[in-house]
Structure formats: C-alpha cells, structure tokens
C-alpha positions in Angstrom: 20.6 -9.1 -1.0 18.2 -12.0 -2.5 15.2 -11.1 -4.3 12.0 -12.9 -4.2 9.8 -14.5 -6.7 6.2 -15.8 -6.7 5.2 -17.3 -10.4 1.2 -18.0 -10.7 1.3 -18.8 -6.7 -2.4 -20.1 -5.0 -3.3 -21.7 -1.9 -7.1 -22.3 -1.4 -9.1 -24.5 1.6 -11.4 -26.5 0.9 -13.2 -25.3 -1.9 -12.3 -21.5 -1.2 -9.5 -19.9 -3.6 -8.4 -17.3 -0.9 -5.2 -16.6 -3.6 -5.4 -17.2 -6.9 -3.0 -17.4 -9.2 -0.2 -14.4 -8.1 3.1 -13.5 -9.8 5.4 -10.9 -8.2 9.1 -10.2 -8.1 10.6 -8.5 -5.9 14.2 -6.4 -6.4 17.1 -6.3 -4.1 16.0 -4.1 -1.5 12.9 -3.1 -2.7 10.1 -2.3 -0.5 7.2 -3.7 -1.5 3.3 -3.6 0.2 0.5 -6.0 -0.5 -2.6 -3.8 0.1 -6.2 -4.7 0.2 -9.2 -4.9 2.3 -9.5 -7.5 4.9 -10.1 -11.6 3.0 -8.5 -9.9 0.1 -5.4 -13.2 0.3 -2.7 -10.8 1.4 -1.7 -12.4 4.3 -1.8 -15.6 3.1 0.3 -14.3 0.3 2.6 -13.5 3.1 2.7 -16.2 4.7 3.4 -18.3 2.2 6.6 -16.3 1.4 7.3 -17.6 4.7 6.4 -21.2 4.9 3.8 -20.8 7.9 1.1 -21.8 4.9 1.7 -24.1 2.1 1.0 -23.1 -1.8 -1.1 -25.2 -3.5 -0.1 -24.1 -7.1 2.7 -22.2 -8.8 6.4 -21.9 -7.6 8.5 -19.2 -4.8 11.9 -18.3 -5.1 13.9 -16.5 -2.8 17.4 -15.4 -4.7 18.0 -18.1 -6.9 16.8 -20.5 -4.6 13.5 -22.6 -5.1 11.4 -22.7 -1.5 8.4 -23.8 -2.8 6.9 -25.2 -6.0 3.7 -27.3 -5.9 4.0 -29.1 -9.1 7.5 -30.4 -8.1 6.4 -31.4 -4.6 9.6 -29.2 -3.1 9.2 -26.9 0.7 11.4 -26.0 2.5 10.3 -25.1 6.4 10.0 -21.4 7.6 13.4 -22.1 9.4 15.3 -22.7 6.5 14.5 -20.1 4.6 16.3 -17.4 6.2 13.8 -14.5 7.0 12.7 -12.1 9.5 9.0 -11.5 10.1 7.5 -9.0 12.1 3.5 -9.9 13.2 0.6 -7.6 14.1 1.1 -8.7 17.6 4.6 -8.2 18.0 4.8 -11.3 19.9 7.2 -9.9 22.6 7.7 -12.4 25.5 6.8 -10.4 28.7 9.2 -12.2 30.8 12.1 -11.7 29.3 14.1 -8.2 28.9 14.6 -6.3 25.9 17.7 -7.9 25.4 16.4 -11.8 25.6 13.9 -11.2 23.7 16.0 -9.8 20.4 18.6 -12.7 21.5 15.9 -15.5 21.6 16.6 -16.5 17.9 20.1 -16.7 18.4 20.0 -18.7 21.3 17.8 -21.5 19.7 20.7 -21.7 16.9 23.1 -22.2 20.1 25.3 -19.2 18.8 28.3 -18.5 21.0 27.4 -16.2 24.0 29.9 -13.5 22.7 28.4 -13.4 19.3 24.9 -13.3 20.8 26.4 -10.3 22.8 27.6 -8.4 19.9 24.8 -9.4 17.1 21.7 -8.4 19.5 24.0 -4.6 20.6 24.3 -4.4 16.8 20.7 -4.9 16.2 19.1 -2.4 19.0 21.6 0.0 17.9 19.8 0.1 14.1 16.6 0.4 16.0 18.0 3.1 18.6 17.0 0.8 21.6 20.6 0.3 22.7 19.8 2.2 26.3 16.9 -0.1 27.4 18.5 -3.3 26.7 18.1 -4.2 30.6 14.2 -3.3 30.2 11.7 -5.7 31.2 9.6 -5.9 28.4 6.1 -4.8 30.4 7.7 -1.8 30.8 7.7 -0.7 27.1 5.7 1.7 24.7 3.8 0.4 22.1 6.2 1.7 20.0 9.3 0.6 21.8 7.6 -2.9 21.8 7.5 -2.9 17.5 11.4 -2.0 17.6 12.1 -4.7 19.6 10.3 -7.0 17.3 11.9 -5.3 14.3 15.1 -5.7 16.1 14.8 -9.5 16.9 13.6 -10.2 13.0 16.7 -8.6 12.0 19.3 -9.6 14.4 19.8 -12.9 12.3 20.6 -10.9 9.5 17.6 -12.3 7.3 17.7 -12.1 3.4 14.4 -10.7 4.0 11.9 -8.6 6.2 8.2 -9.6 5.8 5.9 -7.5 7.7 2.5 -8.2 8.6 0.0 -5.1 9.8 3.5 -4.3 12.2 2.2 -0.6 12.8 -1.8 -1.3 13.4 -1.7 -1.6 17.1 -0.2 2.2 17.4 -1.9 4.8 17.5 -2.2 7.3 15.0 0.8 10.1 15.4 3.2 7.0 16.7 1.6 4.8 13.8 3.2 8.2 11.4 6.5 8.6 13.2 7.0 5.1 13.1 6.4 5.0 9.8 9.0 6.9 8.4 11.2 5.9 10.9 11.0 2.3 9.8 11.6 3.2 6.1 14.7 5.6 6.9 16.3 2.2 8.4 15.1 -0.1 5.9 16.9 2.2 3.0 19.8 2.4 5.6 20.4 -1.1 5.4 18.7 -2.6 2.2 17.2 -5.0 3.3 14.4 -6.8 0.7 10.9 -6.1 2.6 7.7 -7.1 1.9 5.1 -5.4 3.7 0.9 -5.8 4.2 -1.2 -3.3 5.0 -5.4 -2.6 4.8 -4.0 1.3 5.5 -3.6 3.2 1.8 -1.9 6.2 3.2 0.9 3.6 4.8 1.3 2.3 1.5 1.5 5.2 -0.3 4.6 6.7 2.5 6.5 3.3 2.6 6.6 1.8 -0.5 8.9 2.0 -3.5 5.8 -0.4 -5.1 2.6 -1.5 -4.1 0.8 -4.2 -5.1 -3.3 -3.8 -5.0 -5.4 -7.0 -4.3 -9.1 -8.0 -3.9 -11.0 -11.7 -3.6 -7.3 -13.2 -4.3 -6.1 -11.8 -7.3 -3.8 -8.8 -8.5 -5.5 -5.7 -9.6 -2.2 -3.9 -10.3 1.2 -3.4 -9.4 3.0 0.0 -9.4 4.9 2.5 -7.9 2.0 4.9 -5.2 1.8 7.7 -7.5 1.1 5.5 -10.3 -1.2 3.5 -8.8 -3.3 6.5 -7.0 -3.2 9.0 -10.5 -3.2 6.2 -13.0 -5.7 3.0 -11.4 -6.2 0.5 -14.2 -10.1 -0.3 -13.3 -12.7 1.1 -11.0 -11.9 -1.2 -8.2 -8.1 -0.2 -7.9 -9.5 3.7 -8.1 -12.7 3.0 -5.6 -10.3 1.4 -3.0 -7.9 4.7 -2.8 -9.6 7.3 -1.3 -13.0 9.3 -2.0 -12.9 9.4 -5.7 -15.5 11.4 -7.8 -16.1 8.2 -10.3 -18.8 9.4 -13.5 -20.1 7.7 -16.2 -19.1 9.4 -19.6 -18.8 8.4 -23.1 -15.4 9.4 -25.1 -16.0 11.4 -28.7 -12.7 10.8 -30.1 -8.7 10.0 -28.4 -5.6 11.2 -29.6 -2.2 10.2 -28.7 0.4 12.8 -26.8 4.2 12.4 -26.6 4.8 10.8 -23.4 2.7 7.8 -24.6 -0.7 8.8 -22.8 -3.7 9.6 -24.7 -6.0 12.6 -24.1 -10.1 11.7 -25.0 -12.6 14.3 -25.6 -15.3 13.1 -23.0 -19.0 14.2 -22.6 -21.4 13.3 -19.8 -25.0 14.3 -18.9 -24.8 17.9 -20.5 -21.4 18.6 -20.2 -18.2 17.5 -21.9 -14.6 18.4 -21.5 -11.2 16.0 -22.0 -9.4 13.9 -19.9 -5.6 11.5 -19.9 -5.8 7.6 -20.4 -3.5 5.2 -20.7 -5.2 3.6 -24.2 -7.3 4.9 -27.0 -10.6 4.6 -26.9 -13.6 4.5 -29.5 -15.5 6.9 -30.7 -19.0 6.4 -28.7 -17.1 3.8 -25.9 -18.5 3.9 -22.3 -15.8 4.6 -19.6 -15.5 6.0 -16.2 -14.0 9.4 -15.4 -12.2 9.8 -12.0 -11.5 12.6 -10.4 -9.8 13.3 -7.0 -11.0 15.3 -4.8 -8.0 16.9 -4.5 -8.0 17.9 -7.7 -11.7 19.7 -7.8 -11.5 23.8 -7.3 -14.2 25.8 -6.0 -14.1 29.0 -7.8 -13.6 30.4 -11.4 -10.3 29.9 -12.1 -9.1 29.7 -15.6 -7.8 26.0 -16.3 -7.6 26.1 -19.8 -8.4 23.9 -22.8 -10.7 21.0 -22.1 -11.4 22.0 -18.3 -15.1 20.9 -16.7 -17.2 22.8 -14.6 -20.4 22.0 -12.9 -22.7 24.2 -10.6 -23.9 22.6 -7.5 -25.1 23.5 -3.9 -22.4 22.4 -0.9 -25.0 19.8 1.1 -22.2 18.6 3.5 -18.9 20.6 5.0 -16.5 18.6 7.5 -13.9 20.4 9.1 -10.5 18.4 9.3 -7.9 20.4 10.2 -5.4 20.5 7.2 -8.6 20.7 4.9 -12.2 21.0 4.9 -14.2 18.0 3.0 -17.4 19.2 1.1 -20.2 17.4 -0.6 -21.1 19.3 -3.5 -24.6 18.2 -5.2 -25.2 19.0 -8.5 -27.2 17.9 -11.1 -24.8 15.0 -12.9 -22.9 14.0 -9.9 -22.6 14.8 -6.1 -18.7 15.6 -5.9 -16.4 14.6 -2.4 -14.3 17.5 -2.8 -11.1 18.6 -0.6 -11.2 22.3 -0.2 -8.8 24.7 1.7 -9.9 24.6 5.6 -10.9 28.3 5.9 -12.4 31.4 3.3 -14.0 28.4 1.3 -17.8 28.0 0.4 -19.8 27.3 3.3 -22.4 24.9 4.1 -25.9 26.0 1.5 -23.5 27.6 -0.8 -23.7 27.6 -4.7 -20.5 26.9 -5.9 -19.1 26.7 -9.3 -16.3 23.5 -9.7 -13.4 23.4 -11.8 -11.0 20.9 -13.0 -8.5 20.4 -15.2 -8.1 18.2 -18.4 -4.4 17.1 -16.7 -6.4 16.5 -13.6 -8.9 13.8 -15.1 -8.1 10.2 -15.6 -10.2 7.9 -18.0 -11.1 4.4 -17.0 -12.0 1.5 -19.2 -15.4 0.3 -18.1 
C-alpha cells in the first residue's frame, strides 16, 4: 500500500497564501487527519493530494511516484493518480440505485460487465450494504448514503482514501457510530487514508496521527494523546477543548528519566510544579495548561508539587456524563469537568486541586 509525501507543498490565489509551506508523510496504512478551524488550508491541502487544485511550490509523492512538483513543472490529473475520495456532500446520483452508483467509476473505465458485477458486490459487502444493492438512492439514510460513497471510492481499489468532512452532514449519535465503524474497516483493509475534519473529538477517535493547522501552516504533528496532553504552543492547546491556560513564571527545571522535564512554577501567590518537554530558565515566562479534566474539587491528597486555589462555582452546566463548572477565583476563573451529581453546586466555595503529572508547561 503506497505512502504519500508532501515536501514544503503551497498553493496561494492571488496574493493569499491559503497553504504555506507543508511537509507530511504519510505510512502504509496510516490514518491520518488534517484538523483546523474553517480557512485554516486543510482542504486545499487535500485537494491537492488529489489534483482537483494545483500546488504552487514544493513537491507530492504518492509511493515512489512524483504527482506533483512545482519547480519541475510535472502533474499528473486527479484520474491518474489512483485514489478514492469521499466529499462532504456524498455526491450520490439520485437517479441511479445503490448499485450504479458504486459501479459508476467502473463503468467510465469500460470494465467488463462481469467484473463490474463482482468488484461493486465486493465493495458493498466491506461496507455491509450488500442487501440494498437494488435501492434507489432517495430511499437511503444519511448514513446509508456515506457507505455508498465510501463504497464507490473504494471499489476501484485506490492506493488511497482521502476524506473530506465525510461524517458532518450526520447527526450526532450516527456521526459516533459511523465513526468507529469507518475506522474498524479502514484497519480491516489498510488502506492509506487521509482524513479532514474541523471536529477534535473525530480526530482524536479516528486517527493513528493528527496533524494541527491554522492560517496555512503546521502547528504540530502527533499521535491524539500527544497532541491533546503535550500541545507545543498556546494555539495547538487553545484549539483542543476548554483549557485552563495561566500565565506563570518557572523558578528552576530539572530533567526526569523519560526525557521530560518537571519546572517549579509560581503564579500570582501560588506556586507548585509542572511537566515540559524542554528546560526552561530560571525567571522565563510560560504558560501553564491545565485540562479541565484534570482539576478536582475537593481535598484530596496529590502529593508533591500539587496546586490549589479557592474560588466560588459562578457557572454549573449539566451534561449528562459530567457537569461543567466555572470556578472564579482570584488568579484565574477555571472551566472545570466535575462528576454530574454530589459535586459543588452553583454559589459554592470550593477548594481545587491538581496534580504536578497533570500540568503541562508551555513556551510563551
């Protein structure tokens, strides 16, 4: 299965630079999600994977085959490049049944009749859409719709999947279940994928690495637990979730065994220690984050180099799985994800805790 490269890859209009300057490689059969807030290039990134736009610097391979490179003046089309792609839209022809519309790309190659037969069975079956192959397509789910479309990018057996918002039109238990059930059958058959998304939780589920954009560029590239627990700047740890982010100053680092450095911190008349990725200086400004996740509301003992602040609970949402407070206190008011019931309620005085492991330093 081919893996595919994109060395210092741009495309701008005009005079606007909508991606600048990206490198990426991705493995065989990795699974692999551009996420970023809407303009942030990822599409385009996308798309120029796939030929439908046209980079304007740098080079994209796809296995050890050169598709595009600016410099040398080399494209080759969309059609020639041997992908699948899955849109937003689906773009399911409602004329047609289930089964013409996975055999459509078959057909346009003029494949025999007998291997369109057999591909497009083959295809529906991975999808489990086998039984509605005589449905008109008007008469499918929203979700039954995004198999099909899955089905027809893979029925030409592509050397890889690119996948453009393909789960944004579902709602938001079918968005879920399809989900997972779209990343059980990409492991199933290992195909290469690259995937974009605006949705953090959907990259988080899917991916074996995600890569973090904004205004064109690469913020960082890791695996989801990496990139939630360790961001490399305030933007990468603003865009995930409700973090707690504070302004703090580090006393001293020291380095730990497993290569991470723990930095005794202190902010407006409190201190406490916390895990980075580098040492910093004695008297350097940085950023502290801290999930709300991570944040308990009580006095529990969390051992050397904990932090604690006192505040008043000015905000309690109710969400089902968890109950979202706003704690105000006098540093810093604290988005904190508390247990849904026998937790502080709303005018409380609460005492927070968090551990040193918990705490993540950020270069400013």
């Amino acid at each position: 299965m081919p893996t595919v490269s994109l060395e210092r890859v741009s495309c701008q209009f005009g005079d606007v630079v909508v991606v600048d300057h990206v490198s990426l490689d991705i493995g065989e059969g990795e699974f692999v999600t551009l996420l970023g807030p809407s303009g942030c290039g990822k599409t385009t990134t996308l798309r120029m994977v796939a030929g439908l736009e046209q980079n304007t610097t740098g080079r994209i391979m796809i296995g050890d085959r050169v598709v595009s490179d600016a410099e040398a003046n080399r494209f080759v089309p969309p059609d020639r490049r041997h992908l699948g792609m899955v849109f937003q839209s689906y773009a399911i022809w409602p004329h047609m049944t289930v089964f013409d519309n996975v055999a459509y790309p078959l057909r346009v190659r003029r494949r025999p009749k007998d291997e369109i037969k057999q591909r497009v069975g083959e295809a529906l079956k991975l999808v489990e859409m086998g039984h509605l192959i005589d449905r008109p397509a008007p008469a499918l789910s929203g979700g039954q719709q995004q198999r099909v479309a899955i089905a027809r990018a893979l029925v030409l057996e592509p050397d890889v999947l690119l996948l453009d918002e393909p789960l944004s039109n579902l709602d938001a238990k079918l968005r879920l279940q399809m989900g997972e059930e779209f990343r059980s059958l990409q492991r199933r058959i290992g195909v290469t994928s690259l995937y974009v998304t605006h949705d953090q939780e959907e990259a988080m589920a899917l991916s074996d690495r995600v890569v973090v954009m904004h205004s064109g560029r690469v913020l960082q590239i890791g695996a989801p637990e990496e990139i939630y627990r360790r961001p490399v700047s305030r933007e990468v740890a603003a865009f995930l979730g409700s973090p707690n982010l504070l302004d703090v100053r580090v006393k001293e680092s020291r380095a730990e065994a497993d290569g991470e450095f723990t930095s005794v911190i202190e902010g407006q008349g409190w201190s406490g220690e916390a895990r980075s990725a580098r040492r910093f200086s004695p008297g350097e400004r940085s950023y502290l984050l801290i999930r709300p996740e991570d944040i308990s509301v009580d006095d529990a003992a969390l051992g050397s180099g904990a932090m604690t602040w006192q505040g008043r609970v000015v905000r309690s949402t109710f969400r089902g799985s968890h109950r979202s407070l706003l704690v105000e206190t006098p540093v810093h008011s604290f988005h904190v994800d508390a247990p849904a019931f026998g937790t502080a309620n709303l005018g409380d005085t609460v005492k927070l805790s968090v551990p040193a492991s918990a705490a993540w330093l950020i270069h400013a």
